[in-house]
Every structure is written in structure tokens, then in C-alpha cells.
TISE-550818 format. One record per atom (N, C-alpha, C): x, y, z; residue in one letter. Coordinates in steps of 0.1 Angstrom, whole numbers, plus 5000, padded with zeros to 4 digits. Each point is the difference from the previous one (the first is absolute). Layout:
<recs>
XYZa;...
</recs>
This chain:
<recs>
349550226219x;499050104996x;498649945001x;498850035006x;498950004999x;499250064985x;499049974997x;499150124990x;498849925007x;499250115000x;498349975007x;499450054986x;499449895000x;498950034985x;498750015005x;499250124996x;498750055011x;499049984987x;498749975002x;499050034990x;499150105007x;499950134993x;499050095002x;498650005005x;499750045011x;498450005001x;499449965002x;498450035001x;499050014993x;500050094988x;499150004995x;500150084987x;498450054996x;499950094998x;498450034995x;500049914987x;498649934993x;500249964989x;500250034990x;499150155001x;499950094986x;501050124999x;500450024991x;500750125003x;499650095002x;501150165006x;499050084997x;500250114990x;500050124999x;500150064991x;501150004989x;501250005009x;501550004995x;500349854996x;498849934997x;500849854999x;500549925008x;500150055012x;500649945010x;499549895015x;500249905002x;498949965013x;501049995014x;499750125007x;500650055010x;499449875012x;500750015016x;499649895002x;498450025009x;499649925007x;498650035007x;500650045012x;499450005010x;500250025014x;500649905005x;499349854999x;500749905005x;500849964992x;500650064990x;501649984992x;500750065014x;499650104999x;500850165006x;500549925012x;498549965011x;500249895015x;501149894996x;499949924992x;500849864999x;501550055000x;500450084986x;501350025001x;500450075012x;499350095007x;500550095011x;499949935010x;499549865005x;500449905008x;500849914996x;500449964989x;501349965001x;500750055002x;500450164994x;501350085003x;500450005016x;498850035004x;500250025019x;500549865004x;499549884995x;500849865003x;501049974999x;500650044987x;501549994998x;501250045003x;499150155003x;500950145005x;500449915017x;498849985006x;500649945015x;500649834996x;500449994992x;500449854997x;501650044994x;500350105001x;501550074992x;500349994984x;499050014998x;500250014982x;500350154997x;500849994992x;500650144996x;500649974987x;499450104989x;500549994983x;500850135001x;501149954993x;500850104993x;498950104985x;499749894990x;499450094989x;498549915004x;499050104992x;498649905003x;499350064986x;499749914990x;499250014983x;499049994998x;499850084995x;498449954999x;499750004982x;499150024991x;499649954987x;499650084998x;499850125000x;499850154996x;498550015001x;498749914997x;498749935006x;499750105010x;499150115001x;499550065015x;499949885010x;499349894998x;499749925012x;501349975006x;501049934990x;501149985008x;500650105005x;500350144994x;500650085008x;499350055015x;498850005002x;499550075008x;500649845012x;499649894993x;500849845013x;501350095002x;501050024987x;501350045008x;500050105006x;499550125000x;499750095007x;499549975015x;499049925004x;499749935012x;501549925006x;500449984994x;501049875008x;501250094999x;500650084997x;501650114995x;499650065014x;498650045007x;499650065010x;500849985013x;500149854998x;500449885010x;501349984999x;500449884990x;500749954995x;501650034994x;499750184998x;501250044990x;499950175000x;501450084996x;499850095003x;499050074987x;499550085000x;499450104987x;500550004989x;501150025000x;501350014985x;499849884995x;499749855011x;500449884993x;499349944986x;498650085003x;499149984987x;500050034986x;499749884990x;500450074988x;498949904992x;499950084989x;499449884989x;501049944993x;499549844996x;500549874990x;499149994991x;500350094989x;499249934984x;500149885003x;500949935004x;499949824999x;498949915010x;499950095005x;498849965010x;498449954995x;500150064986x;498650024992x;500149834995x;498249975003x;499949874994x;500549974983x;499850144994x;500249954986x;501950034995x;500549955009x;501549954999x;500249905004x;501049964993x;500749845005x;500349985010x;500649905007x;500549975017x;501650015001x;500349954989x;501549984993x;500950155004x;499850104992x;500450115005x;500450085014x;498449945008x;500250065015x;501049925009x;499949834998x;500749935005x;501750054997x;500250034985x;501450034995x;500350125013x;499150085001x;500350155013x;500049945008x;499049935011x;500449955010x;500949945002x;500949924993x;501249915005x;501150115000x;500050154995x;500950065006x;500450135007x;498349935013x;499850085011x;500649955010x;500450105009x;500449945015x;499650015012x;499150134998x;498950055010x;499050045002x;499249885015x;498949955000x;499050094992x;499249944990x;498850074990x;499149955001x;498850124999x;498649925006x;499450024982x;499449984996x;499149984984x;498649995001x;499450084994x;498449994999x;499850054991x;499049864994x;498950014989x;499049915002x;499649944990x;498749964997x;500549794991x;498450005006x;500149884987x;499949974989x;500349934996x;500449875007x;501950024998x;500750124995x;501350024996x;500849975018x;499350065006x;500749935016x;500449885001x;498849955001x;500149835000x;500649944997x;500150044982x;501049954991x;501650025001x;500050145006x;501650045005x;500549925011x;499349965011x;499849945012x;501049834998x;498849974989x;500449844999x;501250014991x;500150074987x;501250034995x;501949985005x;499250115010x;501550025008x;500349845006x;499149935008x;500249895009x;500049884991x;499150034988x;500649884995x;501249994987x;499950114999x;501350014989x;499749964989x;498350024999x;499749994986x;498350095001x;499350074985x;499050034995x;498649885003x;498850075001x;499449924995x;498749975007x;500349955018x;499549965009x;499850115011x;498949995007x;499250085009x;500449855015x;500850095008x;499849925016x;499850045008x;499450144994x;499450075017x;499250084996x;498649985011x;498750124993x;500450115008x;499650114995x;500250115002x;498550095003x;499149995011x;499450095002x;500150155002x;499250114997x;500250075002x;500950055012x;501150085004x;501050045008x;500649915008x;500149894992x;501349875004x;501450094995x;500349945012x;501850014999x;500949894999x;500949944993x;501049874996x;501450055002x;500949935013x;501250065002x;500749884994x;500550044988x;501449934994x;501250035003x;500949935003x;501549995005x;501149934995x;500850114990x;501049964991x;501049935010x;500149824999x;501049955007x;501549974993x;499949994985x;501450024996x;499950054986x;501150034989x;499750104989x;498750014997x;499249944991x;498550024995x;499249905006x;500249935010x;498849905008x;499650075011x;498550014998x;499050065012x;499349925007x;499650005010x;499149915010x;498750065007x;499249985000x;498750095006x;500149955017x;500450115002x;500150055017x;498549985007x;498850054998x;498750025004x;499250094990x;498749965005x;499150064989x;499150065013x;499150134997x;499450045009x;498650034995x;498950045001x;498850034991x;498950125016x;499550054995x;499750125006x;499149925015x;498849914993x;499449915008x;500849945015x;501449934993x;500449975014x;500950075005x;499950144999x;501050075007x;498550015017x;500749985007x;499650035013x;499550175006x;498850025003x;499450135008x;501350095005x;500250075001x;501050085009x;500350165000x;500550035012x;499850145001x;501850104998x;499450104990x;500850084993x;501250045011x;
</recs>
């Protein structure tokens, strides 16, 4: 099993009316060039999460475009930074098909290194806005980070 753990965006800084900070344009551009990247690279999610957060849904919303059929999308309360890691990890270990996850930081990060190192605590991968980290469950609960991707070095190319 794979799970791609995405961080959202750009993000306006302020909110706006609804409380919410939906993403910018160049959120909108970055995620929607990765999606086209991965899509021609054969990435394909079964389910794709996002943290209930406008910014992240509108990233999953961009990448489900690509990536996964329409149905596949759903919200993870667990997704929200003000939850533990413990929990989502407990779900993840009893998925089987490939899941893509998007939120925010620094709870990515921390999920990231979590899974690979089999413990809380530590940060081992920065997470710019609309980085993608492909983890790959190689036996019961041990993961290994496959590639990391960040919007910057995805390469120019046509749709």
C-alpha cells in the first residue's frame, strides 16, 4: 500500500469572512501541477482526505480531478492539527488501498516521520506548500518514504 501525504497550498493569510483561508491562485497553480505530474507518472488513489479546512479541501479537490475518481473524496476529522498522530496511524495500519491525505502543518510532517520512524516527536521532512511524500508500507506497520515531490521541482509541461 502506498499513502501520499500532501500539504495544502498556498493559503491567503487572513481569513475571510467564513473564517476560512481558501487557497491563492498560486496554491490553486502548484497543486494543479502536481496533480498533472503524477497523473502522467500513474499515481492513482483509491480514497483521497482531506481535514475538513477549505484550503485542504479545495488541494483535494484539485488532485481527486487527476488522481482518483469523485466518490473517492471524503473528510478525516483526524486530519486536523489539534489531534493526536496516534489515532490516525491506528487507521492507517488498517488500510489497504493506495491513500492520498491532505493537510496542513506541521501535523503532516509529524505523521510523515511517525509512520517511518515508528515513533512521535521528530520532523524529517519539510513540507512546503503542495509537497507530496509517497510512503510505502513494506511489511505489517513499517513504512519507507518512496519520494518526495514539491511543486518547484515538478518540471514545465503540457496538459
Amino acid at each position: 500500500m502506498k499513502l501520499f501525504c500532501v500539504r495544502h497550498g498556498h493559503a491567503e493569510q487572513l481569513p475571510n469572512l467564513a473564517g476560512e483561508r481558501p487557497l491563492t491562485q498560486e496554491g490553486i497553480e502548484e497543486v494543479g501541477k502536481v496533480a498533472v505530474y503524477l497523473k502522467h507518472r500513474g499515481v492513482y488513489v483509491v480514497h483521497l482526505m482531506h481535514s475538513g479546512k477549505l484550503r485542504a479541501q479545495q488541494s483535494a479537490e484539485i488532485l481527486v480531478s487527476s488522481l482518483a475518481e469523485s466518490q473517492a473524496i471524503e473528510v478525516c476529522p483526524l486530519l486536523g492539527s489539534d489531534h493526536p498522530i496516534a489515532p490516525l496511524i491506528d487507521l492507517i495500519q488498517e488500510w489497504y488501498d493506495d491513500t492520498m491525505l491532505v493537510g496542513h502543518m506541521p501535523f503532516i510532517s509529524q505523521l510523515v516521520s511517525s509512520l517511518i520512524l515508528g515513533r512521535e516527536g521528530y520532523d524529517i521532512l519539510c513540507f512546503p506548500p503542495g509537497t507530496v511524500a509517497c510512503l510505502e508500507r513494506i511489511e505489517n506497520s513499517r513504512w519507507i518514504l518512496n519520494w518526495v515531490i514539491r511543486p518547484d521541482l515538478v518540471p514545465d509541461q503540457e496538459n
